[in-house]
Legacy VTK file of the C-alpha trace (Angstrom):
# vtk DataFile Version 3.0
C-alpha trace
ASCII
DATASET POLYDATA
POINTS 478 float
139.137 91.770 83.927
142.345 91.028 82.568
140.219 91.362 78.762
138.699 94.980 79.857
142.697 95.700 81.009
143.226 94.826 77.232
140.657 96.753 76.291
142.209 99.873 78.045
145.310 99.643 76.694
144.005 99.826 73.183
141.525 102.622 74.138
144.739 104.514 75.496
146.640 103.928 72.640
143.876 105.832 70.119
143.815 108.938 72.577
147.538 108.994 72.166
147.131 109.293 68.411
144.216 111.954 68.831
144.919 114.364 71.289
146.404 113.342 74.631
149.840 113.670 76.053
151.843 110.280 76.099
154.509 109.135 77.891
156.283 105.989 77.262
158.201 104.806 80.396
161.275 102.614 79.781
160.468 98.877 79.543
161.150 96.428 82.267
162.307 93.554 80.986
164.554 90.329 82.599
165.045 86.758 82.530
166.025 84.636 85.836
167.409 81.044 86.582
166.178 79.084 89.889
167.638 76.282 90.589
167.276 74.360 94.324
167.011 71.119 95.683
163.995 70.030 97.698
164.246 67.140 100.298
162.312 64.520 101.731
158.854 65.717 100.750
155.687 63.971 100.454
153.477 63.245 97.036
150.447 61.890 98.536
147.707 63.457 96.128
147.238 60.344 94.104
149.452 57.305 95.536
151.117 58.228 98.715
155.053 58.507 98.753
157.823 60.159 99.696
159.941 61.959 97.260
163.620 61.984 98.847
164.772 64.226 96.609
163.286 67.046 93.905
165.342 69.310 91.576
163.846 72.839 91.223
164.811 74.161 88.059
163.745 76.925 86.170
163.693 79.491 83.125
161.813 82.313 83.358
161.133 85.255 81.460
158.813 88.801 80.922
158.555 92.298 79.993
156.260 95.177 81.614
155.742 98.025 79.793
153.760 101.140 81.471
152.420 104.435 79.885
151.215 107.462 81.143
148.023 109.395 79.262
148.069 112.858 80.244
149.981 112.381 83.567
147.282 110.856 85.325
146.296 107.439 83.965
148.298 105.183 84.128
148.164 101.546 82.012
150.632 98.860 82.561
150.949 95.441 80.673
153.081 92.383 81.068
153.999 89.213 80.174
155.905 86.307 81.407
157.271 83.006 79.969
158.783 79.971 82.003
160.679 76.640 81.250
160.809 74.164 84.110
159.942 70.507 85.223
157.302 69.086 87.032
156.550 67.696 90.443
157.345 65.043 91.013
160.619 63.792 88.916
159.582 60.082 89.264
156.497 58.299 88.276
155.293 60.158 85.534
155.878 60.608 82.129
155.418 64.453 82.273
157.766 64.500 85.103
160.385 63.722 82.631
159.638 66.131 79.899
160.254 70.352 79.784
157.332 72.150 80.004
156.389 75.522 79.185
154.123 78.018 79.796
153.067 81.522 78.668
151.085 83.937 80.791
149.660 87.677 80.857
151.154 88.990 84.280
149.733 92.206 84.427
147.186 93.756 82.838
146.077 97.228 84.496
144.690 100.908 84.437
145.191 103.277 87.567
143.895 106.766 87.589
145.095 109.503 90.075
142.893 112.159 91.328
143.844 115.418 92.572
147.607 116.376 93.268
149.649 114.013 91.161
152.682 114.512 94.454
149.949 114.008 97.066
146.438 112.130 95.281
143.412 112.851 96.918
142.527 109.098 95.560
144.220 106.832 93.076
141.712 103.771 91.524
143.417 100.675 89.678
141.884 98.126 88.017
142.869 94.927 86.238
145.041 91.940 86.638
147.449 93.185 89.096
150.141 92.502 91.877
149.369 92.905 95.205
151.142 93.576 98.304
150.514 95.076 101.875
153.500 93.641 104.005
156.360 95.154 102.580
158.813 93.460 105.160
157.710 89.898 104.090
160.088 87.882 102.479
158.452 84.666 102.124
156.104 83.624 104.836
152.912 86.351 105.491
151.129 87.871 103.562
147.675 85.982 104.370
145.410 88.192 103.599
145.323 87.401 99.994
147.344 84.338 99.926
144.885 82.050 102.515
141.476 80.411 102.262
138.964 80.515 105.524
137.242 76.526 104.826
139.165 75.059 104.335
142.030 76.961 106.690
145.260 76.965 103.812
147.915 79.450 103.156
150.621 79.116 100.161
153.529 80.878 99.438
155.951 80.274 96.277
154.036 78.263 93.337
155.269 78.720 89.677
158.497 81.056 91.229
159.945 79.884 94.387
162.006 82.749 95.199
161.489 86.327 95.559
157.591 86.041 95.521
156.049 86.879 98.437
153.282 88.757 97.004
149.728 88.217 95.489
148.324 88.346 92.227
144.924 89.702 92.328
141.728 90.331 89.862
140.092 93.340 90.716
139.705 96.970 91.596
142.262 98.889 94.396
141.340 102.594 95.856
144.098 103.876 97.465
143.878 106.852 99.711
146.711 108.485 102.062
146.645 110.936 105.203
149.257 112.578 107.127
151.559 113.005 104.027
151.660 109.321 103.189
151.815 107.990 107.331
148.253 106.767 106.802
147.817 104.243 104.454
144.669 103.049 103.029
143.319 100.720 100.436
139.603 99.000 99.492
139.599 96.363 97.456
137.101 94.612 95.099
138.723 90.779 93.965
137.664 88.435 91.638
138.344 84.516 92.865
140.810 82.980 90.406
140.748 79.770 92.186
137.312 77.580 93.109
135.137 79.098 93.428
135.646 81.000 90.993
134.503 84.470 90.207
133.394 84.853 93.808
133.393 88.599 94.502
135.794 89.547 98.134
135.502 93.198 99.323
138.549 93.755 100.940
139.955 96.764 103.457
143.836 97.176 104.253
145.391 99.817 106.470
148.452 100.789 108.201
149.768 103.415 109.715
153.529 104.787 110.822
154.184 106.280 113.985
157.298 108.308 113.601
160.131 106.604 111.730
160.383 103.428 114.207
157.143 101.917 114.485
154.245 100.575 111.874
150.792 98.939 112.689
148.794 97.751 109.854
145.530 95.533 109.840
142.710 94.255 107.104
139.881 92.710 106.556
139.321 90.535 103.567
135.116 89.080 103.330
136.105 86.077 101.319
133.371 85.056 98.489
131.293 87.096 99.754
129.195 87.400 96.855
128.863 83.847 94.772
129.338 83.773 91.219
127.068 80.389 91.976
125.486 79.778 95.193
125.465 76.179 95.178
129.060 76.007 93.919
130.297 78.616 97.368
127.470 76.834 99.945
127.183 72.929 98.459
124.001 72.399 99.666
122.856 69.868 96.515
125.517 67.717 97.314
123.487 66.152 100.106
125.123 65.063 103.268
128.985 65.330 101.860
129.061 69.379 103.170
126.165 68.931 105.504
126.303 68.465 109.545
123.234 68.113 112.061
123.048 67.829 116.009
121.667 64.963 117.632
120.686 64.611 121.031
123.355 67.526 122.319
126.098 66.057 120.029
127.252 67.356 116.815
128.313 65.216 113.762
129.578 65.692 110.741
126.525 64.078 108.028
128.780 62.338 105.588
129.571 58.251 107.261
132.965 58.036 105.335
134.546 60.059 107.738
133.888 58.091 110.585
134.484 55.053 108.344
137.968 56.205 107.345
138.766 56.875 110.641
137.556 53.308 111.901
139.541 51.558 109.000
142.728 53.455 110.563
142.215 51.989 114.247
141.593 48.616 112.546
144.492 48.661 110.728
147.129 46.479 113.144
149.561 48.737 110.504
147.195 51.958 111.757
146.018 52.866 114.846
145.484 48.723 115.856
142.804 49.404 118.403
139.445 47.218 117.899
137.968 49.475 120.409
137.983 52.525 119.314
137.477 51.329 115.783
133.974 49.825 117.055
133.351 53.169 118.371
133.668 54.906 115.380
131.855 52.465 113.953
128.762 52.803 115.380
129.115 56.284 115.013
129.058 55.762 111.243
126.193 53.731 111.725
124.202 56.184 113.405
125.069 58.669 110.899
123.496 56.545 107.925
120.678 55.854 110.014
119.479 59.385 110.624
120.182 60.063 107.264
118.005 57.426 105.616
115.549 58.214 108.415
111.980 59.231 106.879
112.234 62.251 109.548
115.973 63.440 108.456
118.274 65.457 110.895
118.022 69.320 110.327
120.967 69.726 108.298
123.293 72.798 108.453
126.347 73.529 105.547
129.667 74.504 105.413
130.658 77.047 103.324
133.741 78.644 101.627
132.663 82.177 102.576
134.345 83.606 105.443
135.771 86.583 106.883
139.694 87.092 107.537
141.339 89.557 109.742
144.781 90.499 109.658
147.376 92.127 111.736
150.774 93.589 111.555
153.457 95.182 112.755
156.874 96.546 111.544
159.817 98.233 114.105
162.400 99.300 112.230
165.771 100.268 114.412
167.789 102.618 112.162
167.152 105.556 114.145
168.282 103.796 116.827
171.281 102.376 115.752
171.917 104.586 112.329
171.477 104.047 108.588
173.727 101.385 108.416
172.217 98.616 110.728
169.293 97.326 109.001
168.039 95.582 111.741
164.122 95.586 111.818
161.388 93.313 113.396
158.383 92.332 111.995
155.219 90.099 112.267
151.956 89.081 111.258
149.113 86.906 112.156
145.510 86.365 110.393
142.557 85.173 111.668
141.352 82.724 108.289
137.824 82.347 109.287
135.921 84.530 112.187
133.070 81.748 112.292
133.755 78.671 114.134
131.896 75.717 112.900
130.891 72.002 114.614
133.324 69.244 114.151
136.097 70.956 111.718
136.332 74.322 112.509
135.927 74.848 116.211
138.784 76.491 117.700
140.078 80.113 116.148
143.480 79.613 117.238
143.492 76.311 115.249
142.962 78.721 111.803
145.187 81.549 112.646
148.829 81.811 111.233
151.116 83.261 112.616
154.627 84.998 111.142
157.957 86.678 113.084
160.482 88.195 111.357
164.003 89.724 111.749
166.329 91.549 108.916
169.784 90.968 110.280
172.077 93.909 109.513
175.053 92.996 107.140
176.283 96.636 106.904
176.162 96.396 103.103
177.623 93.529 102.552
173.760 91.925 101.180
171.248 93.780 100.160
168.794 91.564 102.480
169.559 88.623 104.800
166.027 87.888 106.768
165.043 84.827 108.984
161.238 84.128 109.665
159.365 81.415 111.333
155.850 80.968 111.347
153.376 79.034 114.155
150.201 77.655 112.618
148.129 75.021 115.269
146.470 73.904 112.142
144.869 70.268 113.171
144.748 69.278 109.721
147.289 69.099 106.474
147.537 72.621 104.678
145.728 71.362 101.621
142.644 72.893 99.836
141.468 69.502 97.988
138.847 67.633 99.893
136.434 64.293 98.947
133.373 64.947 98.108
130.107 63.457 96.005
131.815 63.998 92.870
135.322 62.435 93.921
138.466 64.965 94.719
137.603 68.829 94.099
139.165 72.015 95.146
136.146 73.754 96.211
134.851 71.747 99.084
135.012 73.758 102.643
136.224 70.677 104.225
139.524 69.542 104.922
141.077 67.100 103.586
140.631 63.715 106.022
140.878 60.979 103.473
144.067 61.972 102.219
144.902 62.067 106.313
144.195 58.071 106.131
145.194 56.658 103.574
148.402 59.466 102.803
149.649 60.089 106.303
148.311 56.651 108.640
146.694 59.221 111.127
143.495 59.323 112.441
141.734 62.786 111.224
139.903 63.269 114.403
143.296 64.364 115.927
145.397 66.977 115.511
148.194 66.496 112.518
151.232 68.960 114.211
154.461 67.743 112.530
153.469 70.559 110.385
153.076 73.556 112.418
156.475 75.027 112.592
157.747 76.556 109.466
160.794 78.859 109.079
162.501 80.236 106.095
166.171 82.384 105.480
166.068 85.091 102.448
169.066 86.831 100.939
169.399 89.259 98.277
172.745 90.690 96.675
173.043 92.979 93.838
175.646 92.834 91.194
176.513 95.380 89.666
173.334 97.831 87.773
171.664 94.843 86.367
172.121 91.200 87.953
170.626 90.272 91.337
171.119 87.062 93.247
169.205 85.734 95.294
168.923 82.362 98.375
166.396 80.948 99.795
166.426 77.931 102.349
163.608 77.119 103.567
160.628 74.413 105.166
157.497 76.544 104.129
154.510 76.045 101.723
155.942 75.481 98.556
153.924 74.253 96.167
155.946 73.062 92.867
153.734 72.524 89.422
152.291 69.136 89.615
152.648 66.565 87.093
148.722 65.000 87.294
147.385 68.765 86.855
149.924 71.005 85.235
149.198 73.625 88.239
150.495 73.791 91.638
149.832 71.198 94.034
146.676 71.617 96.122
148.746 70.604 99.262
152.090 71.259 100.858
154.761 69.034 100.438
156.907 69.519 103.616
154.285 67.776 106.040
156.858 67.156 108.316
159.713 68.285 110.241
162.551 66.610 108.020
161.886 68.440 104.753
163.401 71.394 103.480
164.722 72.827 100.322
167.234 75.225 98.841
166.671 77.674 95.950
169.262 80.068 94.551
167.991 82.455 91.983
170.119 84.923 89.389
167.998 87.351 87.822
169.210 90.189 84.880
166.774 93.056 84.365
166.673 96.497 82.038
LINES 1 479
478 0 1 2 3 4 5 6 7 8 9 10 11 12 13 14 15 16 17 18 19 20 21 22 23 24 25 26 27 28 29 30 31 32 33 34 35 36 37 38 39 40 41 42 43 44 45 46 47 48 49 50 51 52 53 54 55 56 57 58 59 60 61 62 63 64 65 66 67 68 69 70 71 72 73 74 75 76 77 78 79 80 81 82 83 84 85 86 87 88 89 90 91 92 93 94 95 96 97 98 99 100 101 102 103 104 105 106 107 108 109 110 111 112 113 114 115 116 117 118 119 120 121 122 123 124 125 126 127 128 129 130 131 132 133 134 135 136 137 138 139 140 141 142 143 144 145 146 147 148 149 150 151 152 153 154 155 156 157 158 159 160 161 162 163 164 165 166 167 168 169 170 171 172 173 174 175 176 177 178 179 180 181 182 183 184 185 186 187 188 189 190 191 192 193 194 195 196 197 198 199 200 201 202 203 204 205 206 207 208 209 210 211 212 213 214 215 216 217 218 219 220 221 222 223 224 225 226 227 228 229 230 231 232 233 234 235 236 237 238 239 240 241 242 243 244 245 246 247 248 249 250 251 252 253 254 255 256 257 258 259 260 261 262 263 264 265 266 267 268 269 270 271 272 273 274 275 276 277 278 279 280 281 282 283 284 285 286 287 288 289 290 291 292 293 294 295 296 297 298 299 300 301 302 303 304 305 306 307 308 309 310 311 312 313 314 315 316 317 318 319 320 321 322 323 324 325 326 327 328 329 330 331 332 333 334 335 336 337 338 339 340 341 342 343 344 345 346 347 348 349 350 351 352 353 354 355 356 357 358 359 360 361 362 363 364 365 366 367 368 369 370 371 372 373 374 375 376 377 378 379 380 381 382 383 384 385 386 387 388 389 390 391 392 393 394 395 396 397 398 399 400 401 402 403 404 405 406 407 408 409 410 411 412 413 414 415 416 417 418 419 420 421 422 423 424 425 426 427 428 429 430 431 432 433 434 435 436 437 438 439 440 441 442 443 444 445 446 447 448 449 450 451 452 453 454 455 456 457 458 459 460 461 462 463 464 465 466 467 468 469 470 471 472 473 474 475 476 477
């Protein structure tokens, strides 16, 4: 996609030359500084610890330029540079060294049909940004930021502030009713993390009811079509994404789990209880038995398909209380995963987020000051790397228990809730035409670029409820 977006662009340009009308729009250019503090979070990817303190700091970068081809196709392009350090500062050698990186961030063609003031339809297709909750500051926007199996959500990643939105590979329709009240978009995406190149369908509405209230909802089928079966639904990795039922009870067809968990209960460091760690035990046992069985358990798979539903809301109080007080509530919850499945996934609840929101009026003195918590009952760490036949991977529907063990010193069988509360405080101020500043302090899902993998993290690193961090951001644009 984001070659064929390249492709369009060039195609564009040699109509220009022939025959159609082109406009060049200004360019959007800037460069920003972040720089923040993060405190007491956890590294446990590799060998467990806990990094007391982490400096965000960063450079960044870009310039988006758009045309318009005969007032109704649009193509945009842009790229982005950054200069910043690596999680975490201690331990590695990379850690200590300035990285870099260069990146396309938009690549995209968008064609309006109809009335260019009021489109009958508008398609775009590419490498573009993507984002249905307008009121969302940080925490939110699920829909296209979350994973069903395993249940995670992220937020922040290579920028930490001002980026609550997605980045998506794919095809949006957009079509309005009621002079713009009724909002509606289908989307086609692209996965561009494992597995990749799974094809989502995706629906998104809204709708708002006068000038006070707005209800939006969506529905995103998540890999539904696999670039690669086998890579979506493991089913040749044997037992390690396989479970069975035997004799009315359900396990989960991989032994280490049930070993890992007995090693924590006989740890007298652990869970120190020989009792329960002879339980598990024999459940592990069992589990290699019927498995080695000549008449083997009728195996069922997870998967990393999955369908999420969203839900919104928005109720704004200005014509209430008059333009000036920009007070407005908002919220959002997604269901990540309709299907429950034995063992892991049993219990909806336990895979639904769930985001409030208030802008605080300031009368002009900020641009934006908002506050929002979030509520997730998620039994397990928000991490998307599990153990599997071929050691640690990202695409495993599984969450991640080992790292439960032998990270955390819990047992995996219960729930893990030091995590469930997050909250976060936004504010924007403009100064002047061209500079904007911007604060965030926060315990969320940030996700810093790690220093093992050059990407971000596969798992939070505020696990529990003493870390936090603080990011300010100054950012110059044309």
């Amino acid at each position: 996609m984001a070659r064929f977006g390249t492709q369009v662009l060039i195609l564009s340009a040699a109509l220009g030359v022939a025959n159609a009308e082109l406009v060049r729009h200004p360019l959007n250019a800037g460069v920003a500084f972040e720089y923040g503090q993060v405190s007491k979070a956890i590294d446990f990817f590799t060998t467990p610890q806990q990094v007391d303190q982490f400096t965000i700091h960063k450079t960044l970068g870009w310039f988006v330029q758009k045309a318009t081809v005969d007032e109704r196709f649009d193509i945009t392009i842009g790229m982005g540079a950054m200069f910043f350090y690596m999680f975490p500062e201690e331990g590695y050698d990379y850690s200590r060294s300035p990285q870099s990186a260069v990146s396309l961030t938009e690549a995209s063609g968008a064609y309006t049909f109809g009335d260019l003031q009021n489109p009958s339809l508008k398609i775009s297709l590419g490498l573009l940004p993507y984002k249905y909750n307008e009121d969302s500051k940080n925490l939110g926007e699920y829909l296209f930021r979350s994973t069903p199996y395993p249940s995670t959500t992220v937020n922040g990643g290579w920028e930490t502030v001002n980026s609550s939105r997605a980045k998506i590979w794919g095809a949006v329709a957009e079509k309005n009713f009621f002079d713009g009240k009724w909002k509606n978009n289908l989307l086609v995406t692209m996965s561009t993390v494992f597995p990749l190149y799974d094809i989502s369908p995706a629906f998104v509405t809204s709708y708002k009811f006068g000038g006070m209230l707005e209800l939006g909802a969506g529905v995103n089928l998540s890999h539904l079509i696999p670039n690669q079966g086998k890579v979506t639904t493991p089913k040749s990795k044997g037992v390690y994404d396989a479970y069975f039922n035997y004799q009315g009870t359900n396990y989960y067809a991989n032994k280490s789990y049930y070993d890992k968990i007995a090693s924590y209960y006989a740890d007298p460091a652990g869970g120190n209880d020989a009792a329960i760690a002879g339980q598990y035990t024999a459940k592990a046992l069992l589990v290699d038995s019927l498995n080695n069985a000549v008449a083997k358990p009728s195996y069922s798979y997870y998967t990393v398909q999955g369908t999420e539903v969203m839900g919104r809301f928005s109720m704004d109080f200005k014509p209430l209380l008059g333009e000036n007080a920009d007070l407005k509530i908002y919220g959002e919850a997604c269901l990540l995963g309709v299907k429950n499945y034995p063992v892991f996934y049993t219990d909806p609840l336990e895979r639904t987020p769930m985001m409030l929101g208030v802008d605080i009026p300031t009368f002009h003195i900020l641009n934006k000051l908002a506050v929002e918590v979030e509520y997730w009952k998620n039994p397990y760490i928000n991490d998307y790397a599990s153990e599997s036949v071929t050691g640690w991977e990202v695409d495993a529907p599984l969450p991640d228990y080992s790292h439960e063990v032998d990270g955390l010193h819990i047992d995996p069988s219960k729930p893990y809730t030091k995590d469930d509360f997050k909250w976060s405080v936004f504010a924007e101020k403009s100064l002047g035409s061209s500079f904007t500043a911007y604060v965030q302090v926060a315990r969320d899902h940030i996700r810093p670029v790690y220093a093992l993998s050059s990407n971000p993290v596969p798992s939070d690193i505020l696990l529990d409820n003493k870390g936090w961090y603080y990011a300010a951001r100054i950012q110059m644009g044309i």
